[in-house]
FIKOLZA-1660 file (N, C-alpha, C; in steps of 0.1 Angstrom, whole numbers, plus 5000, padded with zeros to 4 digits):
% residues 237
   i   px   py   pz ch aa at
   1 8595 8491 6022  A  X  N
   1 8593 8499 6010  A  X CA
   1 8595 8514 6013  A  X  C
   2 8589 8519 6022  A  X  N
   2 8592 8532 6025  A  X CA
   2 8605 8537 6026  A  X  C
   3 8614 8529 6032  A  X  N
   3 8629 8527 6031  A  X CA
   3 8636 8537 6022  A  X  C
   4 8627 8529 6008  A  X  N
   4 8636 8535 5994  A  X CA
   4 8630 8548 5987  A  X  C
   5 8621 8555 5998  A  X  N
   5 8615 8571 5996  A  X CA
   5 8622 8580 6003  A  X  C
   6 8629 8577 6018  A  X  N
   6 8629 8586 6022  A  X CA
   6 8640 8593 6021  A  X  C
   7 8642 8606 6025  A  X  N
   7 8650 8615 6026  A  X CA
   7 8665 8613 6029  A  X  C
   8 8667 8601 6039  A  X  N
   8 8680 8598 6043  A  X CA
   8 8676 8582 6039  A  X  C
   9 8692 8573 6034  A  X  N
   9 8687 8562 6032  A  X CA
   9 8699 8555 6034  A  X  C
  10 8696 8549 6043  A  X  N
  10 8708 8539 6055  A  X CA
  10 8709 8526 6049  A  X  C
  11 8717 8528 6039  A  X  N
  11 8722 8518 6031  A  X CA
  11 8733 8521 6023  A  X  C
  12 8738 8506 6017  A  X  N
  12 8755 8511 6009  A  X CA
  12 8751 8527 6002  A  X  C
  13 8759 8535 6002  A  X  N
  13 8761 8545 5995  A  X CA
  13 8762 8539 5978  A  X  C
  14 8759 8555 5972  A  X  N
  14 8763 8546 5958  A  X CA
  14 8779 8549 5956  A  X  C
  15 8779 8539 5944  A  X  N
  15 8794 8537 5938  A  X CA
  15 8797 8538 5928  A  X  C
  16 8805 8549 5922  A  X  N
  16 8808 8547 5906  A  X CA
  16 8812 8534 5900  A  X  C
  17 8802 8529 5892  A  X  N
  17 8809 8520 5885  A  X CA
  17 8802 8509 5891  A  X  C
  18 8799 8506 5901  A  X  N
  18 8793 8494 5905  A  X CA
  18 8783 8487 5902  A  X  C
  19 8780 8474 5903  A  X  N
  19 8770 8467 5892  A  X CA
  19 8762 8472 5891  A  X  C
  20 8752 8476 5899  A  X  N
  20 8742 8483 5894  A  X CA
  20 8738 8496 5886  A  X  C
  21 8750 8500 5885  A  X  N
  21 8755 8512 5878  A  X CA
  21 8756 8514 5868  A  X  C
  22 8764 8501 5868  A  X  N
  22 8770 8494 5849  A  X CA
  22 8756 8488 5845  A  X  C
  23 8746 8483 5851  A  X  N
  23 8741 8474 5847  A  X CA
  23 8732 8486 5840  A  X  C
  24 8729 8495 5847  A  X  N
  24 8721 8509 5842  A  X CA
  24 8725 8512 5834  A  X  C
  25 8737 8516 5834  A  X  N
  25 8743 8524 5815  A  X CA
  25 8743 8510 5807  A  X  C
  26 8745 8499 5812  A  X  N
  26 8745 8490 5794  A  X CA
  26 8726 8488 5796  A  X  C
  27 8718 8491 5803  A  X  N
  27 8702 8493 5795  A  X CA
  27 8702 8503 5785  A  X  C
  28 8705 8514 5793  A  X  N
  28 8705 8527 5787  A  X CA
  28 8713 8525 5773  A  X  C
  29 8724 8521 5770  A  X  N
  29 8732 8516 5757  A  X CA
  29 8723 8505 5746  A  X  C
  30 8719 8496 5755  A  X  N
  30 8712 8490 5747  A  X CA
  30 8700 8492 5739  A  X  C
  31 8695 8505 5744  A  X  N
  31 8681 8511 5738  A  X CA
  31 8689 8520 5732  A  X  C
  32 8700 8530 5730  A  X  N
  32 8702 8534 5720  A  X CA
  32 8705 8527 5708  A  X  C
  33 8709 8516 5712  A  X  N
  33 8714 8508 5699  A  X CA
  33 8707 8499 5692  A  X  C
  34 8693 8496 5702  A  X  N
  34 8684 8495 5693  A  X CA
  34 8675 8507 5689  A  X  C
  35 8675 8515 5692  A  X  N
  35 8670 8531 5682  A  X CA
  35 8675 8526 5667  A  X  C
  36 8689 8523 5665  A  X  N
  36 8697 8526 5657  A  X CA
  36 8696 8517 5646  A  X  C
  37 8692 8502 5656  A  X  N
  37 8692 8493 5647  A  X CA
  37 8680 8488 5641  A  X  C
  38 8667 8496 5642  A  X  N
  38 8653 8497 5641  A  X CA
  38 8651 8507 5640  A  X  C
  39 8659 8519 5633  A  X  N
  39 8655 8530 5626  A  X CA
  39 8646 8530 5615  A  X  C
  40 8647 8522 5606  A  X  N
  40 8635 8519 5597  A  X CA
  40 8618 8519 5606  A  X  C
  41 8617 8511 5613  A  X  N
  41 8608 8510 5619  A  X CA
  41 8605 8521 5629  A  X  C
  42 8615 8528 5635  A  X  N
  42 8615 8537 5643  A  X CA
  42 8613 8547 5633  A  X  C
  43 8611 8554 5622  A  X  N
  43 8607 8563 5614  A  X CA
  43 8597 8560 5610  A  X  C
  44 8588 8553 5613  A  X  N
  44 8572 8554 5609  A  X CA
  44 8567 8563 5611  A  X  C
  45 8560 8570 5611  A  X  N
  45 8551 8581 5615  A  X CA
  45 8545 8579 5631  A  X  C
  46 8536 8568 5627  A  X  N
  46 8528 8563 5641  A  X CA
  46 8537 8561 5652  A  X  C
  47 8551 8551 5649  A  X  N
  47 8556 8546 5662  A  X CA
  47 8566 8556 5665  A  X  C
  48 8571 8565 5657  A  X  N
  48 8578 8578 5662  A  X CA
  48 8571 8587 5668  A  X  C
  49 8558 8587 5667  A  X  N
  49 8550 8594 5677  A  X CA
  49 8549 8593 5688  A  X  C
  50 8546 8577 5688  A  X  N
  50 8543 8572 5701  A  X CA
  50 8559 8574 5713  A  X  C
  51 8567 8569 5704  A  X  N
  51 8578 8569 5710  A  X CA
  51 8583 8591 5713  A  X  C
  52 8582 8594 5709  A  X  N
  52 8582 8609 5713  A  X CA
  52 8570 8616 5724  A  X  C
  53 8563 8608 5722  A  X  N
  53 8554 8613 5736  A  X CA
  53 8557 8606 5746  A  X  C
  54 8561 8591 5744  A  X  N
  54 8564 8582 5756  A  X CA
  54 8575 8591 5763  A  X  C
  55 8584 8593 5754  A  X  N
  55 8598 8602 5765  A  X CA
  55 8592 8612 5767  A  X  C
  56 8584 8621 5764  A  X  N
  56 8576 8634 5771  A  X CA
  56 8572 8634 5786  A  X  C
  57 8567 8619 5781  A  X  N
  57 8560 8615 5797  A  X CA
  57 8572 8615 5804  A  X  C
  58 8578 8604 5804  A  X  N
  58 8593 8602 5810  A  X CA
  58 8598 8610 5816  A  X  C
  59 8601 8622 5811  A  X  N
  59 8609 8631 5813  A  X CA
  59 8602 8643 5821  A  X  C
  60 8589 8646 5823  A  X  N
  60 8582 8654 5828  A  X CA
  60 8580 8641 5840  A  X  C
  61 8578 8633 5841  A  X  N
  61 8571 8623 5853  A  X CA
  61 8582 8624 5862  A  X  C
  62 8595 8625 5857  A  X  N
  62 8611 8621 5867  A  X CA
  62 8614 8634 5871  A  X  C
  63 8610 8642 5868  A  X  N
  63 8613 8657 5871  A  X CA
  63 8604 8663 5879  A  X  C
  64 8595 8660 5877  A  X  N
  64 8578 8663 5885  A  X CA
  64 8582 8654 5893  A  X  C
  65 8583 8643 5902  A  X  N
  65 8584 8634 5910  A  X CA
  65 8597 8636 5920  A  X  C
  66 8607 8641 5911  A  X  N
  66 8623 8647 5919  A  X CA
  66 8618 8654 5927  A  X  C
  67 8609 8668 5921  A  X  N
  67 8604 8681 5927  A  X CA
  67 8594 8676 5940  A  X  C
  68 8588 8668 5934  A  X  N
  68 8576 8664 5945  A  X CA
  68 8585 8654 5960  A  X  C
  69 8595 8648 5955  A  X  N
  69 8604 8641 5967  A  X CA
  69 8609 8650 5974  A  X  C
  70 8618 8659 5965  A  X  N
  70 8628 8665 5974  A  X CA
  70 8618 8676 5983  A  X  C
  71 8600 8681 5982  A  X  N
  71 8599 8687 5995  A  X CA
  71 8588 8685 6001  A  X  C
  72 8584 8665 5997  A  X  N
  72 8576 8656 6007  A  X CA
  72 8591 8654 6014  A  X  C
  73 8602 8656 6016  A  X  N
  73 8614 8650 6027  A  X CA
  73 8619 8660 6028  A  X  C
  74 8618 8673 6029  A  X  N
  74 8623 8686 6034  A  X CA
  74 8635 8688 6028  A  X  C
  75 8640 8683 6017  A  X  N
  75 8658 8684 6012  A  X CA
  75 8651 8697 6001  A  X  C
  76 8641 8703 5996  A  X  N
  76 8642 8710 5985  A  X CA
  76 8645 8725 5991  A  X  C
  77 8660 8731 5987  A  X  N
  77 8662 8743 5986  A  X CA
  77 8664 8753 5978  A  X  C
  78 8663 8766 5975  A  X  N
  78 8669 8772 5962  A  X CA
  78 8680 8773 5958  A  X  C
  79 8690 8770 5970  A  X  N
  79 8707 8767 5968  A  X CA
  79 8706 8757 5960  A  X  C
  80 8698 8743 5960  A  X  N
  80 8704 8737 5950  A  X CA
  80 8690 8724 5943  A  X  C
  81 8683 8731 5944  A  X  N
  81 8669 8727 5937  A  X CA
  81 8662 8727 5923  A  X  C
  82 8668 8742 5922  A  X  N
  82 8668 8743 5910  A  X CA
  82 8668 8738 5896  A  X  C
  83 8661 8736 5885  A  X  N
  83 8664 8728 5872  A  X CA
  83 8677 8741 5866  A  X  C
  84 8685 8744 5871  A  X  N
  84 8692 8751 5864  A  X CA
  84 8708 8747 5859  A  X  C
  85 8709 8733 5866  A  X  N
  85 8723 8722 5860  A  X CA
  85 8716 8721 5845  A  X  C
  86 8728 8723 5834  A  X  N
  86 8731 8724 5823  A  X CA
  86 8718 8708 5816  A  X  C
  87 8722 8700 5827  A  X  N
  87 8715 8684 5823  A  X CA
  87 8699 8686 5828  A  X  C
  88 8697 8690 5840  A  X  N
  88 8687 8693 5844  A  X CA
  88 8676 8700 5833  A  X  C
  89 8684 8712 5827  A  X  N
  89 8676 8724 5819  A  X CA
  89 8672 8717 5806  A  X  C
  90 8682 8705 5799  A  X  N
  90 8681 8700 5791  A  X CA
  90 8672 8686 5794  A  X  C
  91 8661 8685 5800  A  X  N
  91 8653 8674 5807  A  X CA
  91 8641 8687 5799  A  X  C
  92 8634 8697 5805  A  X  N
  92 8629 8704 5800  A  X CA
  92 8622 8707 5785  A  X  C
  93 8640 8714 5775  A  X  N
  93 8644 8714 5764  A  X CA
  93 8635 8702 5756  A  X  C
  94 8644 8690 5762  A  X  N
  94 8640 8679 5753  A  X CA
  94 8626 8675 5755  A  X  C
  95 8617 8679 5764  A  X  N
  95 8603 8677 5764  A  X CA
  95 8595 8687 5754  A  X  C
  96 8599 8698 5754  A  X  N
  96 8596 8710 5743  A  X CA
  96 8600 8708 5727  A  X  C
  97 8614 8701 5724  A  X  N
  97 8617 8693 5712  A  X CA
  97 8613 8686 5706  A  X  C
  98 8604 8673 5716  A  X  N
  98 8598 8667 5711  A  X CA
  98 8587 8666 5706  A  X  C
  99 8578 8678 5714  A  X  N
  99 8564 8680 5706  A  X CA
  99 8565 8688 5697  A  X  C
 100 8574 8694 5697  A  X  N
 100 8579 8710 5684  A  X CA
 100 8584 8704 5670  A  X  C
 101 8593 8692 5676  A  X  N
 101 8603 8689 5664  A  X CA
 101 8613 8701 5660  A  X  C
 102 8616 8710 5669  A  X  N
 102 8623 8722 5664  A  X CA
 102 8639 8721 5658  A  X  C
 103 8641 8725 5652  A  X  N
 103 8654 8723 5644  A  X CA
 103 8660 8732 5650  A  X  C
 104 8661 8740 5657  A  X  N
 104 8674 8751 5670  A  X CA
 104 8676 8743 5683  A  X  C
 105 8661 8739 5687  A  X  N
 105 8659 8730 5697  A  X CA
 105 8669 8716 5695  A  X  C
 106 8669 8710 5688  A  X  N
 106 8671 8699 5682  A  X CA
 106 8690 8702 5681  A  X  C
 107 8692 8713 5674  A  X  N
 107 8710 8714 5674  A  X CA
 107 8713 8715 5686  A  X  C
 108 8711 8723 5694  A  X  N
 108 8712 8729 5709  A  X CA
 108 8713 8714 5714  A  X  C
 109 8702 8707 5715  A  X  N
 109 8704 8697 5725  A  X CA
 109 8713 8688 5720  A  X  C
 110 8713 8684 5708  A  X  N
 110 8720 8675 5701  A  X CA
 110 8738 8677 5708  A  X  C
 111 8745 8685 5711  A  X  N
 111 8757 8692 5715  A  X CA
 111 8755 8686 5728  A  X  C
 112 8742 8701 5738  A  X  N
 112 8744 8699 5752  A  X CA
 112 8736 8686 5760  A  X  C
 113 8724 8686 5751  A  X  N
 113 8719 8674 5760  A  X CA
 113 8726 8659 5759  A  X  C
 114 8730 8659 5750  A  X  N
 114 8739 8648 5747  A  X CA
 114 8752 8648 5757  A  X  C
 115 8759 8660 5756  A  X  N
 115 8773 8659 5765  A  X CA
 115 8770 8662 5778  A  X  C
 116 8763 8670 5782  A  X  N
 116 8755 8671 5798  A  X CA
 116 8747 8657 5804  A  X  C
 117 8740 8652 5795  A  X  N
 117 8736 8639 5801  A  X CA
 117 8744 8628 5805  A  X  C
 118 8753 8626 5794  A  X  N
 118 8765 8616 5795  A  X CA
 118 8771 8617 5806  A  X  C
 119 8774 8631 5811  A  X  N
 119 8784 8634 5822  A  X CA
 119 8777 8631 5833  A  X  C
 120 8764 8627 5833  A  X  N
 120 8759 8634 5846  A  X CA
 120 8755 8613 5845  A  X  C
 121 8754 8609 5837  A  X  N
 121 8748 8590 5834  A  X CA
 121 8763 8581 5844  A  X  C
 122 8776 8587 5835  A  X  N
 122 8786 8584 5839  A  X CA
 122 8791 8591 5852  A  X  C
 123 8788 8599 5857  A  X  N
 123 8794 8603 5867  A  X CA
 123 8784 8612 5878  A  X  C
 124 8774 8607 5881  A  X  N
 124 8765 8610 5889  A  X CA
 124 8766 8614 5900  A  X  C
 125 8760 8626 5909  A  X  N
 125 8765 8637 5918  A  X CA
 125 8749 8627 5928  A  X  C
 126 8750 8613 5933  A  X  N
 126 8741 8606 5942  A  X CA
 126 8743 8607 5954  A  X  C
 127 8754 8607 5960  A  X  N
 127 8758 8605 5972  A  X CA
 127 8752 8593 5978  A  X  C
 128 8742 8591 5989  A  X  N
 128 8740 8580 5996  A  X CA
 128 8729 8572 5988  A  X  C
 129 8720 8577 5978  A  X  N
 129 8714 8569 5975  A  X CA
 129 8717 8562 5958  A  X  C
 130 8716 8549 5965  A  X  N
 130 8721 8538 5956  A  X CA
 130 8707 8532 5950  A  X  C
 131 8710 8520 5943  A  X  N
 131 8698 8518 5938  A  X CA
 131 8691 8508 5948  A  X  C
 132 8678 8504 5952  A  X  N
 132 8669 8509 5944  A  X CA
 132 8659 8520 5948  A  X  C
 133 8669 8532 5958  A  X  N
 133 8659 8541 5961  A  X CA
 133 8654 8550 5948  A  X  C
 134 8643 8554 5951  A  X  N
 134 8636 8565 5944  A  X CA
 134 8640 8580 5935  A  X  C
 135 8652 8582 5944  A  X  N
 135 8661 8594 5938  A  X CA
 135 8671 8585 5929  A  X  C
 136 8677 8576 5929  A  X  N
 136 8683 8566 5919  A  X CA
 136 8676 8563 5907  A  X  C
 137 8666 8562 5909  A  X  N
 137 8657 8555 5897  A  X CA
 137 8654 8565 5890  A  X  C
 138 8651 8578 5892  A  X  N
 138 8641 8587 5888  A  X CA
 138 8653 8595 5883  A  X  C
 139 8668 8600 5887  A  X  N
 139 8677 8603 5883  A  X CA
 139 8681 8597 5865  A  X  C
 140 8681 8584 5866  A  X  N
 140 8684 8573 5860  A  X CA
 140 8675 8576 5849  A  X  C
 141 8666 8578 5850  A  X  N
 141 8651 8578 5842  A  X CA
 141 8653 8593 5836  A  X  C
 142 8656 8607 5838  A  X  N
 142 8656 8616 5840  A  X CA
 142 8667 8619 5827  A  X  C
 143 8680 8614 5829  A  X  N
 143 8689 8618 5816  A  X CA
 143 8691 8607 5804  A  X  C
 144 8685 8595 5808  A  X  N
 144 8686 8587 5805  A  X CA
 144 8678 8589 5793  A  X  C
 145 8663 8593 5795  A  X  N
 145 8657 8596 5786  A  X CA
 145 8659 8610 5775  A  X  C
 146 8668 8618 5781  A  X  N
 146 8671 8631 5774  A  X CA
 146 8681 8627 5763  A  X  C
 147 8688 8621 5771  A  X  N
 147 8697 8611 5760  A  X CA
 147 8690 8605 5748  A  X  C
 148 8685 8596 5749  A  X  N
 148 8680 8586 5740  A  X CA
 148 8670 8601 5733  A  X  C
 149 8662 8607 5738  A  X  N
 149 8652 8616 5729  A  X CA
 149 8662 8621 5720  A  X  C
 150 8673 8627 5726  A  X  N
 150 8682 8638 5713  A  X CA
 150 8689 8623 5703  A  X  C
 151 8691 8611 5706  A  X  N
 151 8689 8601 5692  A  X CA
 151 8682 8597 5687  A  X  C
 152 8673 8599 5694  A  X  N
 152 8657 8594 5686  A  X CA
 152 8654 8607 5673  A  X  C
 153 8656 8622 5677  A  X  N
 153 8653 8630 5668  A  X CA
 153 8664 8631 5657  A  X  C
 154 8676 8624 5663  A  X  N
 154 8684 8625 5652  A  X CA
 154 8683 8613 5644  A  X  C
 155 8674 8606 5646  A  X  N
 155 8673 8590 5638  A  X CA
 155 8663 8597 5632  A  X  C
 156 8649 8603 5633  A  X  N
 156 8636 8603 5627  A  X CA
 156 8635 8617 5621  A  X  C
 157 8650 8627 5621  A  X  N
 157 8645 8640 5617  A  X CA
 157 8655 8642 5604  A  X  C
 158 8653 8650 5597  A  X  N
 158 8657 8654 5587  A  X CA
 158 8669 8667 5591  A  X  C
 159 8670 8669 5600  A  X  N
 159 8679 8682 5605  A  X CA
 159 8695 8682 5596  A  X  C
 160 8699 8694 5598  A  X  N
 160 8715 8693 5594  A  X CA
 160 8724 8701 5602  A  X  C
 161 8737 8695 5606  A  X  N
 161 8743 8700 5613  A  X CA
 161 8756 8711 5608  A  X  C
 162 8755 8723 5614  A  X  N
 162 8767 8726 5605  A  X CA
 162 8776 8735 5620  A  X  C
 163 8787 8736 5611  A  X  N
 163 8803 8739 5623  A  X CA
 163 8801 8751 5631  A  X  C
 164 8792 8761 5626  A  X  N
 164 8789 8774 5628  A  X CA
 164 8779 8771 5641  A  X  C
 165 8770 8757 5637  A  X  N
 165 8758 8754 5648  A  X CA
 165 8768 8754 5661  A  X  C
 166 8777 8745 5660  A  X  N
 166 8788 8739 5672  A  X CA
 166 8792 8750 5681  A  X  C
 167 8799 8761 5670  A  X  N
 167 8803 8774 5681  A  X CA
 167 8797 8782 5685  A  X  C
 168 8780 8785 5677  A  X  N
 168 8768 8791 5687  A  X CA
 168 8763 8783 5695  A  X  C
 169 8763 8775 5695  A  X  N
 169 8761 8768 5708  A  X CA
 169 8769 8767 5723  A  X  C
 170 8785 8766 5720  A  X  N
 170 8792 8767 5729  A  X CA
 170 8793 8788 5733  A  X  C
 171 8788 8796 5724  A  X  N
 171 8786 8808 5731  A  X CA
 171 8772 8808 5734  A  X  C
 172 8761 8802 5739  A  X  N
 172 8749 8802 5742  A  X CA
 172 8753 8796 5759  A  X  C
 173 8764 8785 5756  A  X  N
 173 8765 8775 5772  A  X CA
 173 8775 8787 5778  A  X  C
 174 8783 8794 5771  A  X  N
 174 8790 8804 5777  A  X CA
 174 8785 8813 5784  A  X  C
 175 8773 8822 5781  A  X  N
 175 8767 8832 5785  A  X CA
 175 8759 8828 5795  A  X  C
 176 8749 8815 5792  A  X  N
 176 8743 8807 5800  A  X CA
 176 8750 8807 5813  A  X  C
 177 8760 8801 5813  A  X  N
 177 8776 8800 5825  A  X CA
 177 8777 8809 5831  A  X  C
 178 8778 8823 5825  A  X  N
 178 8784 8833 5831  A  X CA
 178 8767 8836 5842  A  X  C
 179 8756 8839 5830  A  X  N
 179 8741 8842 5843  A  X CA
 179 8746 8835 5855  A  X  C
 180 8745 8821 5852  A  X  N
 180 8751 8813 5864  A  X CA
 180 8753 8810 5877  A  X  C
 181 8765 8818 5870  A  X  N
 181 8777 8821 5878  A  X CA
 181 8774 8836 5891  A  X  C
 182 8766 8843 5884  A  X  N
 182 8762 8853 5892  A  X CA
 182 8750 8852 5899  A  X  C
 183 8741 8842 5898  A  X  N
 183 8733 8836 5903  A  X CA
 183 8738 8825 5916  A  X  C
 184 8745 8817 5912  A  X  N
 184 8753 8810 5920  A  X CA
 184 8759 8818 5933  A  X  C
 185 8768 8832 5929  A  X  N
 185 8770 8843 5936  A  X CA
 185 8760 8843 5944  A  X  C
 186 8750 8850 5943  A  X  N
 186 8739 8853 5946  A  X CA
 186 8734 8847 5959  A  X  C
 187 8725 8831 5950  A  X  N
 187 8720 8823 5963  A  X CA
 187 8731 8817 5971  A  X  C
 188 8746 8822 5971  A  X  N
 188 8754 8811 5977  A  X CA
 188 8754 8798 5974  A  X  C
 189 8753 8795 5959  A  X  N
 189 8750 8775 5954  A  X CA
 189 8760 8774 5946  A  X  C
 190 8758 8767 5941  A  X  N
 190 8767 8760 5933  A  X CA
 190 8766 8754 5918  A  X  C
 191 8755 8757 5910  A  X  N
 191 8746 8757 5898  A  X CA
 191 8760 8751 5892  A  X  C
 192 8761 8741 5879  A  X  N
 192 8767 8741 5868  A  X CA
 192 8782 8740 5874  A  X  C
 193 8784 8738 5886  A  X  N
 193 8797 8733 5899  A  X CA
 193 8808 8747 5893  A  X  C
 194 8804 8758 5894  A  X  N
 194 8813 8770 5890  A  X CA
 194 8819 8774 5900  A  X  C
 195 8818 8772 5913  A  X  N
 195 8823 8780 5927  A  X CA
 195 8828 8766 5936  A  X  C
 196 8828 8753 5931  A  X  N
 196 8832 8745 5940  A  X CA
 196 8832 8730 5933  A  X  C
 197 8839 8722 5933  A  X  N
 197 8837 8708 5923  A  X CA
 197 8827 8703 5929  A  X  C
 198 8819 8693 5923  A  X  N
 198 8809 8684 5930  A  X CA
 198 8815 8675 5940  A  X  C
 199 8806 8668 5955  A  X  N
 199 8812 8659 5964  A  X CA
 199 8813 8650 5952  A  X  C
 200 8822 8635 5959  A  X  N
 200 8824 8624 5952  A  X CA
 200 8829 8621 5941  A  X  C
 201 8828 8613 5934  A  X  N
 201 8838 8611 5919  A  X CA
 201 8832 8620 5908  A  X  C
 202 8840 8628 5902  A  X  N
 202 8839 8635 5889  A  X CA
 202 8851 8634 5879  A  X  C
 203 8845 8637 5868  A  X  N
 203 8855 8643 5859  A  X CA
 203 8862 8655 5864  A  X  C
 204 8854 8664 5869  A  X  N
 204 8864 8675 5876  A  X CA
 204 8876 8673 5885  A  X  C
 205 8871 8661 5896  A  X  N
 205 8885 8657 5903  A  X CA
 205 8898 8657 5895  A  X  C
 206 8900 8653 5886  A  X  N
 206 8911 8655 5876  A  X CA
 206 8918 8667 5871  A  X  C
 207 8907 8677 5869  A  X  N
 207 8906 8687 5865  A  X CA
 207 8915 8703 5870  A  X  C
 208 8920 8701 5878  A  X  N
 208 8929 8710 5883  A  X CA
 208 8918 8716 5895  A  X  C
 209 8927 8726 5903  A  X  N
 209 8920 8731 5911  A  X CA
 209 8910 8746 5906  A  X  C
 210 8904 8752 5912  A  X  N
 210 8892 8762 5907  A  X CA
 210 8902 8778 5906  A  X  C
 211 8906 8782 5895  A  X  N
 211 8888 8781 5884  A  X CA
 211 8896 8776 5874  A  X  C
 212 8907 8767 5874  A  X  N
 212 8912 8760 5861  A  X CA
 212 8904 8752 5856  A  X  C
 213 8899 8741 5863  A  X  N
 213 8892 8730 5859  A  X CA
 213 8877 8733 5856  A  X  C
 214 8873 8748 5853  A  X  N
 214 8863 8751 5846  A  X CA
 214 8866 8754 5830  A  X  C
 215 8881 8759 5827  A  X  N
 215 8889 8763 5817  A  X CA
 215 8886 8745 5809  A  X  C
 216 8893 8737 5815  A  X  N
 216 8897 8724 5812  A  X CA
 216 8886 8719 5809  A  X  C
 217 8872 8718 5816  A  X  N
 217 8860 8711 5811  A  X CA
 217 8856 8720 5802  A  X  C
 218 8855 8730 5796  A  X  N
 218 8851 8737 5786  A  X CA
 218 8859 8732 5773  A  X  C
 219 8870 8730 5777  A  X  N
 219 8879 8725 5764  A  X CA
 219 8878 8709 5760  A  X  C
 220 8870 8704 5773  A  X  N
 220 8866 8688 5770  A  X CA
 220 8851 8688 5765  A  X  C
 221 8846 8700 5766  A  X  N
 221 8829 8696 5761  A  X CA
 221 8835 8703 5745  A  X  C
 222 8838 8712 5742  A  X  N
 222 8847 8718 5728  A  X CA
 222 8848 8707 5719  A  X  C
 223 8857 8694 5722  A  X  N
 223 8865 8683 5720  A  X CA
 223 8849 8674 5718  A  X  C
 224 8847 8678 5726  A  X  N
 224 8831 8661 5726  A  X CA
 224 8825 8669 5718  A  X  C
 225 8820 8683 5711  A  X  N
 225 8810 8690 5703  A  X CA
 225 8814 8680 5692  A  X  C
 226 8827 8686 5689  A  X  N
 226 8836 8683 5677  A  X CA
 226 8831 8663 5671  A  X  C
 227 8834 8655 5685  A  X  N
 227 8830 8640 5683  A  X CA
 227 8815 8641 5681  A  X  C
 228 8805 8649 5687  A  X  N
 228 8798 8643 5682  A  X CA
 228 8792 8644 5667  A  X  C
 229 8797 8664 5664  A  X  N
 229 8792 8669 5653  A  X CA
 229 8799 8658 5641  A  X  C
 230 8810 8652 5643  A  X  N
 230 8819 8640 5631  A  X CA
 230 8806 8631 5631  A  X  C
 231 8800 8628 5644  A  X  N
 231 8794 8611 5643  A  X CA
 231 8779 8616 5637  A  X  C
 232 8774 8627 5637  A  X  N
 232 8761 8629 5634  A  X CA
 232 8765 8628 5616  A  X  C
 233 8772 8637 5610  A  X  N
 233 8777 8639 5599  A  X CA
 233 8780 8626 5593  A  X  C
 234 8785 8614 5601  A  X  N
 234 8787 8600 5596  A  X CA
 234 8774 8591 5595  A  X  C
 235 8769 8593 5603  A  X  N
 235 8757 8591 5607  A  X CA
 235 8742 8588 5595  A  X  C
 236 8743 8605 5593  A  X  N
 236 8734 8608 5584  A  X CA
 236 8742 8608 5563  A  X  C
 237 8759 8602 5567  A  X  N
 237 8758 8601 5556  A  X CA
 237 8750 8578 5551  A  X  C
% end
């Protein structure tokens, strides 16, 4: 058992895509799609409560417990410890959304936490640990639930989205980027992968070499604002 805590873990590495991986994102699918399909009942008062504190917990427990692993095993540094990844910050966010119900809160994540989590569910920056160690699970647990909260508020809230929300938001991730970026400067890290692609499989691999393929993912989160702002709009018609 200790095996799957410690710091180094001498076992298959992980693997994009591999059973256990898939097996994770179709849970994770399948509870949004029951959100969706038990929206009635998920708009009660009572069980929308329950369910918005449950991912409170969730989300502060996987994050509190990341923090508490990475410096019970000596790996926590400020080069790259930080809750300052785009998905990370939105782990936070959506714990403050949920007890607020805030409608700024609520568009903001609706955009980033949704396209930051995706990226990070599908294409995970694990390296050696696979499932079922402790950084696997708690990772898993971590956006997994940020995800599903930013549908949960868009199933149980009254909010409205509009086009103007989309491009304040992408100049909020812009400025955001740029601090960053000069913070990344700074500690010598790599925050938000602006000075270097992440190891292992990414969407960035594709992406040209640096600083194009920061040009190029900005014009694919642009593109995904756009899909999601259409599906919210379909959504709520």
């Amino acid at each position: 058992m200790q095996k799957y805590v410690q710091g180094v873990y001498r076992h298959d590495p992980f693997h994009l895509f591999s059973t256990e991986h898939a097996v994770t994102l179709g849970l994770i699918g399948v509870l949004a799609i029951l959100l969706f399909l038990f929206r009635r009942s998920v708009k009660q008062p009572a069980f929308s409560q329950f369910l918005r504190y449950l991912f409170v917990f969730l989300l502060l427990a996987s994050q509190i417990g990341y923090q508490i692993w990475m410096i019970a095993t000596g790996r926590w540094s400020v080069r790259t410890s930080l809750p300052l990844q785009l998905s990370d910050l939105s782990v936070y966010l959506s714990a403050i959304m949920l007890v607020t119900k805030s409608r700024k809160l609520f568009v903001f994540l609706y955009f980033v936490g949704i396209g930051s989590s995706l990226q990070a569910l599908l294409t995970p920056d694990l390296g050696m640990f696979s499932f079922p160690h402790v950084r696997y699970i708690l990772f898993f647990i971590s956006h997994g639930s940020v995800f599903l909260s930013c549908l949960l508020m868009a199933v149980i809230g009254t909010y409205r989205l509009r086009q103007r929300s989309l491009w304040v938001t992408v100049l909020i991730v812009n400025l955001y980027g740029g601090i960053i970026y000069l913070v990344d400067r700074w500690l010598n890290a790599n925050y938000m992968y602006l000075t270097k692609k992440p190891g292992g499989s990414s969407l960035l691999d594709v992406l040209g070499p640096w600083p194009w393929y920061i040009a190029s993912a900005e014009a694919i989160a642009i593109a995904s604002f756009f899909i999601l702002y259409w599906l919210y709009r379909m959504f709520k018609k």
